[in-house]
C-alpha positions in Angstrom: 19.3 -0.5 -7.3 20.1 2.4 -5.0 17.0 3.2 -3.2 17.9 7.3 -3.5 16.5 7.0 -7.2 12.9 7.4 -6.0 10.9 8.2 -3.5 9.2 6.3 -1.4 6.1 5.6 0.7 5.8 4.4 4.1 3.2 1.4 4.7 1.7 -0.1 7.3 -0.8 -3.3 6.9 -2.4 -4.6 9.9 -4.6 -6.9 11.6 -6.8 -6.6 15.2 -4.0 -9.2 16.3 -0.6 -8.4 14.5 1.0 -6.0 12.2 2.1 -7.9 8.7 4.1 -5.6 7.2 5.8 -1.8 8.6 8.3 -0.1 5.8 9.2 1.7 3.2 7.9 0.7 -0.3 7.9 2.2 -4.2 4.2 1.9 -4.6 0.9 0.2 -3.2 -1.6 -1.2 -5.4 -5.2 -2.9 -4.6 -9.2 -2.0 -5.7 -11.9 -0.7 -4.7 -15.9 -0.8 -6.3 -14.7 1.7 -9.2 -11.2 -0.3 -10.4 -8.0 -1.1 -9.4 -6.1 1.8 -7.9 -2.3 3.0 -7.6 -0.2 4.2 -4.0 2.7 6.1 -5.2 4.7 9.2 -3.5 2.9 12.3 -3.0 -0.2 10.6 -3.6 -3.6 12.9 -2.5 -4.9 12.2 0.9 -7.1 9.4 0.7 -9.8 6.8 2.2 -11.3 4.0 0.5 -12.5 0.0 1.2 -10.4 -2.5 -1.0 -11.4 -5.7 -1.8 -10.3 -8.7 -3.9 -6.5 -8.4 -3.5 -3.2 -5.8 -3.2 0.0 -5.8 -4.1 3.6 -4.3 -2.5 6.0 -2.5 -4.7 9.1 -3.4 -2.6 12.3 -1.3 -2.7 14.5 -3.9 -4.4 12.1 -4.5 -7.5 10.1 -7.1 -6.1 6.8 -7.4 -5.7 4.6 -9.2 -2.9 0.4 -9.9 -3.6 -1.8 -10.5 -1.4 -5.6 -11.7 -1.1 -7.8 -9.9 1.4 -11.6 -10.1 1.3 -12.0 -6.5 2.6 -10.2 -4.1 4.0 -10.0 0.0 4.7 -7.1 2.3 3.2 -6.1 5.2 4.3 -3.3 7.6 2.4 -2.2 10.8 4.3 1.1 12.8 3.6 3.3 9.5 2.1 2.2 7.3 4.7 -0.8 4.3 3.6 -2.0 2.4 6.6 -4.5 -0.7 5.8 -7.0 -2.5 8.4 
């Protein structure tokens, strides 16, 4: 798939210690106390705790899930950084 068909997000998911992940992805998805909840391009500024689990929309199709027990999101002009 050439990644020019859709835009994209820039996401960064880290850790007091280490960064786990620094690219460009389709989409971000994870939940918060109302539901589960969608990252995609232009996506409205945003803050919010997650809990439970997310998942990464990765450029080729794939998709990577992840358990976290809580964590803070925050979206601002394409770019979703997680603690």
């Amino acid at each position: 798939m050439d990644n020019k068909t859709f835009d994209k997000i820039h996401l960064l998911i880290r850790q007091r210690e280490r960064v786990l992940f620094d690219g460009e992805v389709k989409a971000f998805t994870s939940s918060n106390e109302r539901g589960d909840f969608d990252i995609l391009y232009e996506h409205a500024n945003f803050i919010s705790i997650i809990n439970k689990n997310y998942t990464i929309h990765n450029l080729d199709g794939t998709k990577t899930q992840m358990n976290i027990e809580e964590g803070i999101i925050r979206v601002r002009e394409n770019k979703v950084t997680v603690y």
